[in-house]
DODRENTI-860530 format. One record per residue: residue number from 1; x, y, z of N, C-alpha, C in turn. Coordinates in pm, whole numbers, plus 50000, padded with zeros to 5 digits. Atoms other than C-alpha are relative to their C-alpha. Layout:
BEGIN
timar / n.X / n.Y / n.Z / ca.X / ca.Y / ca.Z / c.X / c.Y / c.Z
NUM / X / Y / Z / X / Y / Z / X / Y / Z
...
! end
This chain:
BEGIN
timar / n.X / n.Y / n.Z / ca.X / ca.Y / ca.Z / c.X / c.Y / c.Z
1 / 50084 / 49881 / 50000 / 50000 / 50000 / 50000 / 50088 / 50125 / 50000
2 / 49931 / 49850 / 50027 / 50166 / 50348 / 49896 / 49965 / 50102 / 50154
3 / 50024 / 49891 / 49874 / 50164 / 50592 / 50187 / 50025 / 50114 / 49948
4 / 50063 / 49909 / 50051 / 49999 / 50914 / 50129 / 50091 / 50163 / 50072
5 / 49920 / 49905 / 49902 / 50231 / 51217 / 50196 / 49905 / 50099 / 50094
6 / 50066 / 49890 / 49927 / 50120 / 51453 / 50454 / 50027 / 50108 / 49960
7 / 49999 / 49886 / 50120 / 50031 / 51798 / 50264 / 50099 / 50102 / 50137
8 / 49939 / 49934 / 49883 / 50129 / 51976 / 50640 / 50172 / 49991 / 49994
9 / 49848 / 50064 / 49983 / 50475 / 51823 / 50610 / 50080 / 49983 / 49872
10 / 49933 / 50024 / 50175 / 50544 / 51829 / 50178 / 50109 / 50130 / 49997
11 / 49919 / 49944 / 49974 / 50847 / 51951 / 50167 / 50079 / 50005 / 49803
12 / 49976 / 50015 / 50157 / 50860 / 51894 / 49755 / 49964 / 50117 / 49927
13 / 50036 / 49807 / 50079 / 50865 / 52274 / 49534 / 49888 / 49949 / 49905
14 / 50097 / 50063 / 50115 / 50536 / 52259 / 49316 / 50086 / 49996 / 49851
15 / 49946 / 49999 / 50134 / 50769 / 52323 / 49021 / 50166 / 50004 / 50048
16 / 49846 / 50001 / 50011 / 51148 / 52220 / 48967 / 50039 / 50070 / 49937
17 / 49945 / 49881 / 50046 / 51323 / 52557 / 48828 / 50096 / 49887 / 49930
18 / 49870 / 50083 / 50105 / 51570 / 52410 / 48503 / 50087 / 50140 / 49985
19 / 49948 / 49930 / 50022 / 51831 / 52564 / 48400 / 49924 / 50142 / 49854
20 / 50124 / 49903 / 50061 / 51603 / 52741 / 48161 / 49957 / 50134 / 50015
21 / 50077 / 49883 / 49918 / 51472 / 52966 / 48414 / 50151 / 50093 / 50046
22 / 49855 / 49942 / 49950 / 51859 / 53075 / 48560 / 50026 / 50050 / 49828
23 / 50000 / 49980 / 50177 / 51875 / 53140 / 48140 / 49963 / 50128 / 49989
24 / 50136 / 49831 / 50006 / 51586 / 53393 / 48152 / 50048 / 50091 / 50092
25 / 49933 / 49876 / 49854 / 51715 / 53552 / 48499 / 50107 / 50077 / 49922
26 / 49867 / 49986 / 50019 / 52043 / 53616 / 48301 / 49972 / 50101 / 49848
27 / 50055 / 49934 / 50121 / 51885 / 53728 / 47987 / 49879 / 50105 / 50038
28 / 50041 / 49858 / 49967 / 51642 / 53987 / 48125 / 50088 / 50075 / 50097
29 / 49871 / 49918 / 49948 / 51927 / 54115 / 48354 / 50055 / 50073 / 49916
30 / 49949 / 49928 / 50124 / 52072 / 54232 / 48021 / 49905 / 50017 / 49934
31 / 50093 / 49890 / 50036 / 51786 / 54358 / 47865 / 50005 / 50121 / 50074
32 / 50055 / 49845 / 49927 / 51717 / 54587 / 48123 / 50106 / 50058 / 50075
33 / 49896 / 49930 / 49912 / 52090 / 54664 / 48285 / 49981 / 50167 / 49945
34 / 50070 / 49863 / 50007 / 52077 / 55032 / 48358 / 49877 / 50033 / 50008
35 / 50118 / 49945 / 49965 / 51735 / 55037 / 48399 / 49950 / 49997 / 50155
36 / 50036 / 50011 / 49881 / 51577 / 55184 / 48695 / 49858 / 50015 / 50043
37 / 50184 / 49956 / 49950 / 51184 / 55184 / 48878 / 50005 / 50109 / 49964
38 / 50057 / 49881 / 50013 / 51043 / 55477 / 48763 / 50079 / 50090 / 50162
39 / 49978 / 49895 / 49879 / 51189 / 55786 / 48984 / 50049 / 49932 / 50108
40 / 49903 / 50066 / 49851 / 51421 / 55548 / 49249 / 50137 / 49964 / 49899
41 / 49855 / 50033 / 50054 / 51763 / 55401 / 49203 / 49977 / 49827 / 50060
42 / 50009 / 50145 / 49988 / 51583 / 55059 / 49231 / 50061 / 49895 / 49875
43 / 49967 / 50064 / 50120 / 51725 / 54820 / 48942 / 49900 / 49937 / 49952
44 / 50131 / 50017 / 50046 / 51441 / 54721 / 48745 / 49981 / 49850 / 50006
45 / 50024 / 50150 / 50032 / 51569 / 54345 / 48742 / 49903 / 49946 / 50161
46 / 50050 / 49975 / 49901 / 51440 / 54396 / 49093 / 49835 / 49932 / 50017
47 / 50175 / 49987 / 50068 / 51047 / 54430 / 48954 / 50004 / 49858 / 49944
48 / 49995 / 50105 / 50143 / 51127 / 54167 / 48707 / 50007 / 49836 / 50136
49 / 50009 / 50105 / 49866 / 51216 / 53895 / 49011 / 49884 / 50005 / 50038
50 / 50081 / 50008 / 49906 / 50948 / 54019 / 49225 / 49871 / 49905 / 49965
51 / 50121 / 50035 / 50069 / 50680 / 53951 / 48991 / 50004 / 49797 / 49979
52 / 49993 / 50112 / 50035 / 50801 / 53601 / 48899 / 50024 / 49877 / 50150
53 / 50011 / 50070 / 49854 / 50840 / 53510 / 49256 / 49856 / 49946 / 50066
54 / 50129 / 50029 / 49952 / 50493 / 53575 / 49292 / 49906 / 49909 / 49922
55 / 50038 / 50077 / 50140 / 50409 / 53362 / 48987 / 50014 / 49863 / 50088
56 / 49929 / 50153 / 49951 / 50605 / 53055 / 49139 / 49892 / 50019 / 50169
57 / 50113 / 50054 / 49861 / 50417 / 53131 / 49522 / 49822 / 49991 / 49973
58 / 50074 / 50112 / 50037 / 50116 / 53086 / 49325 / 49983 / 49896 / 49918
59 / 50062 / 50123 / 50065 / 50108 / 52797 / 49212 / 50046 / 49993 / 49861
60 / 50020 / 50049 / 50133 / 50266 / 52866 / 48859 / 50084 / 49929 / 49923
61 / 49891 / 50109 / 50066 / 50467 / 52648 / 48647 / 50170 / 50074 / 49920
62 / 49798 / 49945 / 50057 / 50851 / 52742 / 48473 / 49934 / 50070 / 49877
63 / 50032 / 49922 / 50139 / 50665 / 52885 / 48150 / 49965 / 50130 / 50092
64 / 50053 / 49859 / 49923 / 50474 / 53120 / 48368 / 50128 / 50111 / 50084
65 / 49913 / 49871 / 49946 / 50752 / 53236 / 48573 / 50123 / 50017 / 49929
66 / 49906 / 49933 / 50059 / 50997 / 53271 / 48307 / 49929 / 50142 / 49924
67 / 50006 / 49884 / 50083 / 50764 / 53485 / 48093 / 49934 / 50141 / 50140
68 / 49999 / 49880 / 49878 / 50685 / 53683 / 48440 / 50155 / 50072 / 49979
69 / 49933 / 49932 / 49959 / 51044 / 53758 / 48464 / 50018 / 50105 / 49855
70 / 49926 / 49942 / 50138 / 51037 / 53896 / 48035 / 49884 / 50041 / 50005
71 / 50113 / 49932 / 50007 / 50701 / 54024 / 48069 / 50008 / 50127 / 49933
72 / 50027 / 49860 / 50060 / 50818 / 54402 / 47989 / 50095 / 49971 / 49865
73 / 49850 / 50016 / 50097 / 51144 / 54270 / 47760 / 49903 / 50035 / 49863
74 / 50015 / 49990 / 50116 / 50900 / 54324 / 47449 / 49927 / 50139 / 50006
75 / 50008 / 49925 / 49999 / 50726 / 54625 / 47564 / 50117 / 50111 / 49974
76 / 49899 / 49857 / 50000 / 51039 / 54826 / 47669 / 50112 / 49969 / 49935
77 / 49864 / 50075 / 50050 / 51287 / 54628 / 47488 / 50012 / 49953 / 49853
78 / 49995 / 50033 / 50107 / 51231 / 54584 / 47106 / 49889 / 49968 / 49918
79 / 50101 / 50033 / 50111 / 50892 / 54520 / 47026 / 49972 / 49825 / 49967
80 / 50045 / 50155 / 50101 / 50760 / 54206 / 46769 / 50180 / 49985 / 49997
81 / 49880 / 50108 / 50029 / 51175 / 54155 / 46697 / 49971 / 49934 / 50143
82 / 49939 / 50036 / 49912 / 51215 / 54104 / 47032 / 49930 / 49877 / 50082
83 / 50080 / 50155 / 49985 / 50923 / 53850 / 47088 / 50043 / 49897 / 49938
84 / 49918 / 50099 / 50108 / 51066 / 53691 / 46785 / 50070 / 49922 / 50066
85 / 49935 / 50038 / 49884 / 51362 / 53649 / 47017 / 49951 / 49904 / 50101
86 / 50029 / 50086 / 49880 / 51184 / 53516 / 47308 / 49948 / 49882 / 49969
87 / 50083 / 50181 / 49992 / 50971 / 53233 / 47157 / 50129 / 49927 / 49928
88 / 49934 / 50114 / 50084 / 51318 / 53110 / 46972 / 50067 / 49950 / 50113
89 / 49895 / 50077 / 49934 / 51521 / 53092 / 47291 / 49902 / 49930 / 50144
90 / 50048 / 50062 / 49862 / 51217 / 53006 / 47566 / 49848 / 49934 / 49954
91 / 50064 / 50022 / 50071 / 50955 / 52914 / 47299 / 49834 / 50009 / 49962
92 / 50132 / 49916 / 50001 / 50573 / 52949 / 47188 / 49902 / 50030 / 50097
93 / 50073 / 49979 / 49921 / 50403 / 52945 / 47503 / 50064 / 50144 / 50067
94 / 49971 / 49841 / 49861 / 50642 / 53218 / 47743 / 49957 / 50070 / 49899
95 / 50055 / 49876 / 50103 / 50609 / 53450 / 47415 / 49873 / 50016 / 49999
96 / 50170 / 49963 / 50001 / 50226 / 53432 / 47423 / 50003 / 50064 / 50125
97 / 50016 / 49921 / 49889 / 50227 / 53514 / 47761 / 50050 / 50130 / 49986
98 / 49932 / 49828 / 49987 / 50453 / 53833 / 47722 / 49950 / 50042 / 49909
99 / 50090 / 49939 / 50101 / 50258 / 53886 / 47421 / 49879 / 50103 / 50102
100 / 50138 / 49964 / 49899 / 49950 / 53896 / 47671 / 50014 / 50107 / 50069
101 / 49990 / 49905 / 49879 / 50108 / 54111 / 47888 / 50051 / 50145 / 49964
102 / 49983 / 49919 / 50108 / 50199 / 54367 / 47646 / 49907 / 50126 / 50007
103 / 50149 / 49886 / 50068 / 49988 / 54706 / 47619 / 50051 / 50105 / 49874
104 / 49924 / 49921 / 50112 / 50252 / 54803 / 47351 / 50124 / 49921 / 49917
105 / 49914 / 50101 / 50047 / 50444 / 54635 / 47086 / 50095 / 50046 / 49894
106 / 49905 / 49927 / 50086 / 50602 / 54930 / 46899 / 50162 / 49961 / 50041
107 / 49860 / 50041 / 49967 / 50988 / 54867 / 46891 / 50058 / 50133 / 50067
108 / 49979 / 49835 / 49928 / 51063 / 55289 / 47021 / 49905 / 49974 / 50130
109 / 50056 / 49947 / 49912 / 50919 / 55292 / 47323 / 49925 / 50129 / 50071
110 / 50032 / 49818 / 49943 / 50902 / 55693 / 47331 / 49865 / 50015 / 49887
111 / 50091 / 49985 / 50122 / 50646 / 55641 / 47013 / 49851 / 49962 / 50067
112 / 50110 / 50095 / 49928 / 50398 / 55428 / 47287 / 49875 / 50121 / 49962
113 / 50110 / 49890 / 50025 / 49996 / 55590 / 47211 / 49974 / 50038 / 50145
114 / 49954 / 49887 / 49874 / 49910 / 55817 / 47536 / 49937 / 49868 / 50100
115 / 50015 / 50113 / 49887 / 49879 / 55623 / 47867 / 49848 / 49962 / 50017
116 / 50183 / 50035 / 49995 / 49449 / 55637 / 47888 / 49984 / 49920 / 49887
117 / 50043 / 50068 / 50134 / 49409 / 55485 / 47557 / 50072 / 49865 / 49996
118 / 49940 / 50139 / 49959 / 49670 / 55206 / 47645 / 49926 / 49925 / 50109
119 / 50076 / 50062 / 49878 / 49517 / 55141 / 47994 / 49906 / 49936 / 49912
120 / 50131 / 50051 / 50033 / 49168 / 55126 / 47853 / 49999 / 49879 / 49900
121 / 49987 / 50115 / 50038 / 49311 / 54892 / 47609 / 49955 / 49860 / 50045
122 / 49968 / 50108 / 49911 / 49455 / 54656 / 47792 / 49907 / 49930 / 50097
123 / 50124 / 50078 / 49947 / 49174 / 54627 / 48021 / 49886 / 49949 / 49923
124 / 50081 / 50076 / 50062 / 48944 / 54529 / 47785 / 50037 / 49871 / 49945
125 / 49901 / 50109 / 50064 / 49211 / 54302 / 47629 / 49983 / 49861 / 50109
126 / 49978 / 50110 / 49932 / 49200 / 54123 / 47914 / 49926 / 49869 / 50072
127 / 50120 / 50107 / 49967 / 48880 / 53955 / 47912 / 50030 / 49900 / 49900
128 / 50005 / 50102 / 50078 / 49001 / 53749 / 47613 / 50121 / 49901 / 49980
129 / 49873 / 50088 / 50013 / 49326 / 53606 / 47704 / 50037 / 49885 / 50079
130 / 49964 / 50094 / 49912 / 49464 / 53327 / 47824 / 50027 / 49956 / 50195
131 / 50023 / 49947 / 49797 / 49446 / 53221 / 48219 / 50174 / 50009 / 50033
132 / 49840 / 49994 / 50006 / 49859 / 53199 / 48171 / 50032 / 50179 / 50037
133 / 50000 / 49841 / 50012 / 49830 / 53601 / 48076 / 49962 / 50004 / 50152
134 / 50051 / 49943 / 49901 / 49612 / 53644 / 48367 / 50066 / 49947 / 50136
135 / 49906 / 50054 / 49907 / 49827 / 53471 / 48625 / 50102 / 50132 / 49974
136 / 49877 / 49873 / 50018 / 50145 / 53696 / 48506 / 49904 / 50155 / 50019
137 / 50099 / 49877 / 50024 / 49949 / 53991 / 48462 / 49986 / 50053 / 50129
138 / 50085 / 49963 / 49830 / 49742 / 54017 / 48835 / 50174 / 50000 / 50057
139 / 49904 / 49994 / 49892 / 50088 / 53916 / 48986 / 50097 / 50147 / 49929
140 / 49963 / 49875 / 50000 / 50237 / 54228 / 48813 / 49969 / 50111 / 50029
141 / 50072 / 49938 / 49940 / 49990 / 54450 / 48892 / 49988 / 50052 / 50131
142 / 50002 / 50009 / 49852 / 50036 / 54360 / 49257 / 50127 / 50065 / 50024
143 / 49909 / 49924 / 49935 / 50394 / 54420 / 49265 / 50018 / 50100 / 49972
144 / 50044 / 49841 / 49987 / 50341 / 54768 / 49119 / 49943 / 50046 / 50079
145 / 50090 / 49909 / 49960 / 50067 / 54858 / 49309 / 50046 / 50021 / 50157
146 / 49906 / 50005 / 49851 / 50272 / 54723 / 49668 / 50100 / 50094 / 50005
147 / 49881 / 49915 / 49993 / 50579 / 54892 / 49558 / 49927 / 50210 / 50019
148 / 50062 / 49868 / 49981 / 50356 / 55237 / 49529 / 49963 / 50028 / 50112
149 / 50042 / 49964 / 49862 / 50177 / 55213 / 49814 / 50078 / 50024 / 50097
150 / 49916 / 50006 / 49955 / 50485 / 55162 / 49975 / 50058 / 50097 / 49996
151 / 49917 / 49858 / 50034 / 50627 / 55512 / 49836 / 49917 / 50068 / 50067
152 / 50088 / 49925 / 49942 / 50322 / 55652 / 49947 / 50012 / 50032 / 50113
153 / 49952 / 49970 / 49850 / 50343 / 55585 / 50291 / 50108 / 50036 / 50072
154 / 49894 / 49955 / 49941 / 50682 / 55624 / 50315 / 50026 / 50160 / 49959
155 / 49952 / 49883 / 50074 / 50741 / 55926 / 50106 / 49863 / 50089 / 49991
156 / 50160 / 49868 / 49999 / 50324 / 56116 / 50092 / 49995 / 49930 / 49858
157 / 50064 / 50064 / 50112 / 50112 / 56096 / 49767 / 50062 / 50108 / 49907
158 / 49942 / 49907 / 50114 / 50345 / 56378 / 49600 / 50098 / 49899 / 49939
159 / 49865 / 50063 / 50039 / 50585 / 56081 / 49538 / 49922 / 49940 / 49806
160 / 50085 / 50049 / 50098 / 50253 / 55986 / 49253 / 50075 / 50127 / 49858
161 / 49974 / 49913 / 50051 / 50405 / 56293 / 49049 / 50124 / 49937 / 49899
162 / 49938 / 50088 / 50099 / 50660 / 56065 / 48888 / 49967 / 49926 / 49899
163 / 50071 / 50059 / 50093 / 50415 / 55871 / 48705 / 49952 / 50074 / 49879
164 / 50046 / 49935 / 50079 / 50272 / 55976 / 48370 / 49795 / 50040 / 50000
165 / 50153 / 49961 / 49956 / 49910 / 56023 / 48515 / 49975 / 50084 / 50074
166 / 50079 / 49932 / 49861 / 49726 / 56237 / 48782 / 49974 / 49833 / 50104
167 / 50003 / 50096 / 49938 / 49684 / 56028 / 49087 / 49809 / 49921 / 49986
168 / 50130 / 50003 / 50017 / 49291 / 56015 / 49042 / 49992 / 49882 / 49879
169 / 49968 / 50114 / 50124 / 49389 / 55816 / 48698 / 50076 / 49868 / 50025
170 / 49912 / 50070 / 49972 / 49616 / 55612 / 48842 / 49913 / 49866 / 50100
171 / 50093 / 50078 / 49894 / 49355 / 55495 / 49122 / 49853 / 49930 / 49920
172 / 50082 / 50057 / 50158 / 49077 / 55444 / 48817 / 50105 / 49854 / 49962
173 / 49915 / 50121 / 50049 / 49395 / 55213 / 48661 / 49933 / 49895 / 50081
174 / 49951 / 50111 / 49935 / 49443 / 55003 / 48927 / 49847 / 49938 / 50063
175 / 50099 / 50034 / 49920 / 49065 / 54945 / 49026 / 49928 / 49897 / 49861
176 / 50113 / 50062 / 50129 / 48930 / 54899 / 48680 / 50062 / 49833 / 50011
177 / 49888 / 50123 / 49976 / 49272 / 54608 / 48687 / 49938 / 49853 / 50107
178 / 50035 / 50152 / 49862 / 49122 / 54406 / 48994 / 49909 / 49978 / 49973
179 / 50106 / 50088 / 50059 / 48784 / 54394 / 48838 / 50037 / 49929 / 49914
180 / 49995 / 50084 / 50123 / 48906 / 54262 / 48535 / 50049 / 49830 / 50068
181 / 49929 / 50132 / 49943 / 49116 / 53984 / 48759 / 49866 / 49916 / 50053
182 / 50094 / 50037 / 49934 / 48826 / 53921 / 48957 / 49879 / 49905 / 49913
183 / 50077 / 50041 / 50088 / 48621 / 53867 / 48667 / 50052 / 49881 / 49945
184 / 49933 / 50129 / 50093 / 48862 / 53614 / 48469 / 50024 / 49915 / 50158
185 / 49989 / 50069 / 49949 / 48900 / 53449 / 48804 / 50155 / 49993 / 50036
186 / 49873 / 49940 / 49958 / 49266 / 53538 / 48920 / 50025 / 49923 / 50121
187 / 49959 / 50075 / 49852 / 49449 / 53299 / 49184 / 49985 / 50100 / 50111
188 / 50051 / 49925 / 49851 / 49295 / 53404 / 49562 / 50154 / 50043 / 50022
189 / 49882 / 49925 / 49928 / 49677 / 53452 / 49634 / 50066 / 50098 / 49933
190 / 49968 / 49906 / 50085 / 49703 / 53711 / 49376 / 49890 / 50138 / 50082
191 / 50087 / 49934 / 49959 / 49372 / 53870 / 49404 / 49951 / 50062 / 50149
192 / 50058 / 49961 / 49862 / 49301 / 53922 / 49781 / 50160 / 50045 / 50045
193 / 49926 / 49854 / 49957 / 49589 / 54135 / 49853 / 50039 / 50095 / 49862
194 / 50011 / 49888 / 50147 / 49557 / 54328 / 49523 / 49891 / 50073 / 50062
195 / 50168 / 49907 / 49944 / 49194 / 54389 / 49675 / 50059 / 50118 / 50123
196 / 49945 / 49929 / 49879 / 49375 / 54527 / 49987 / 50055 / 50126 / 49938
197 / 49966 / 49899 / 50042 / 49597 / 54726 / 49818 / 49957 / 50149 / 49940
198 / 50053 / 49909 / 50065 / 49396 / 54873 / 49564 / 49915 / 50092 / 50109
199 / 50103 / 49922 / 49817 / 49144 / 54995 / 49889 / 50075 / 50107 / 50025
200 / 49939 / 49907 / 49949 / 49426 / 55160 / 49982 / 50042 / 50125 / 49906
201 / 49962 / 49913 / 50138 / 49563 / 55309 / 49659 / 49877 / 50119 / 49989
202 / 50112 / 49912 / 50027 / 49198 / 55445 / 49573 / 49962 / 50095 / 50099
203 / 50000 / 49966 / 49912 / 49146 / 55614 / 49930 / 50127 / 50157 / 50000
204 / 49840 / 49909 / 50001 / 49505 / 55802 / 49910 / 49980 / 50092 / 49922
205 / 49970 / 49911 / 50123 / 49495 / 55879 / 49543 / 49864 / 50040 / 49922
206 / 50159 / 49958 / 50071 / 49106 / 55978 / 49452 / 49968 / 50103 / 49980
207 / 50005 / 49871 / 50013 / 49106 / 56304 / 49510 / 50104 / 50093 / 49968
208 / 49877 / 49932 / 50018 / 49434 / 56401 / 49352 / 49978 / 50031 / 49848
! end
């Protein structure tokens, strides 16, 4: 008779990281060297970890948290070549995902169309994509919206003045964002401290 592990006591990672994933770490490191968070002297590979950390604590598999850690690499980093790129060296699934996660696919970055018209995109976009997208996605969302709140309190809501919005827009973003999750059904360990957050976000930044 097989004996049934005890879940209290599993001491087994839901997913074995390949060298694959140490691949991707190494290859968005160089995409984005020199890049920093918006307005800090944070290193952006920073963001790029966080997000894929939170990928892997829920629940998601080595596709998911590699294209967590390349998620922006085609936004801010080249565009369609640069997807090209990603599905040859991590192949057609992470590229869909960073496709998904995309609200811009021009290769200039400074060319992007104005930030409302992207948002509103994207949120609509996001009722028709994959639950892969929406996994990466919510967990990016989160670590933006933590890392802000986090400026907030430490620094006041003048620190929102770095962004390319009013804070009032910014708190719209991030609300319309958690319905959409909510709606596609978004892992509880995504969604229920996004909910928190956003509470807080909207409260702070509503009347700015």
């Amino acid at each position: 008779m097989t004996q049934q592990k005890n879940s209290e006591f599993e001491t087994e990672p839901n997913v074995r990281l390949s060298p694959r994933y140490f691949e991707a770490v190494a290859y968005a490191s160089g995409l984005h060297a020199g890049q920093t968070r918006k307005g800090t002297t944070i290193p952006y590979v920073a963001h790029l970890l966080g997000v894929s950390s939170l990928v892997l604590e829920a629940s998601g598999d080595e596709d998911q948290a590699i294209a967590a850690l390349l998620h922006d690499a085609a936004e801010d980093c080249g565009g369609e070549p640069r997807l090209v790129e990603i599905e040859e060296m991590f192949g057609p699934r992470v590229a869909s995902i960073v496709r998904g996660c995309s609200d811009s696919l021009v290769e200039d970055p400074t060319v992007k169309a104005p930030w409302r018209e992207r948002k509103e995109e994207y949120i609509a976009h996001l009722q028709g994509v994959s639950v892969d997208v929406i996994l990466v996605s919510c967990a990016d969302k989160l670590h933006n919206a933590r890392s802000l709140w986090t400026d907030i309190q430490r620094d006041g809501v003048g620190t929102i003045e770095r962004f390319n919005a009013p804070g009032s827009e910014i708190a719209w973003h991030y609300s319309a964002l958690l319905a959409a999750f909510e709606l596609r059904g978004a892992p509880a360990d995504l969604v229920i401290p996004l909910r928190e957050v956003v509470l807080n976000l909207s409260t702070a930044l509503d009347d700015l």
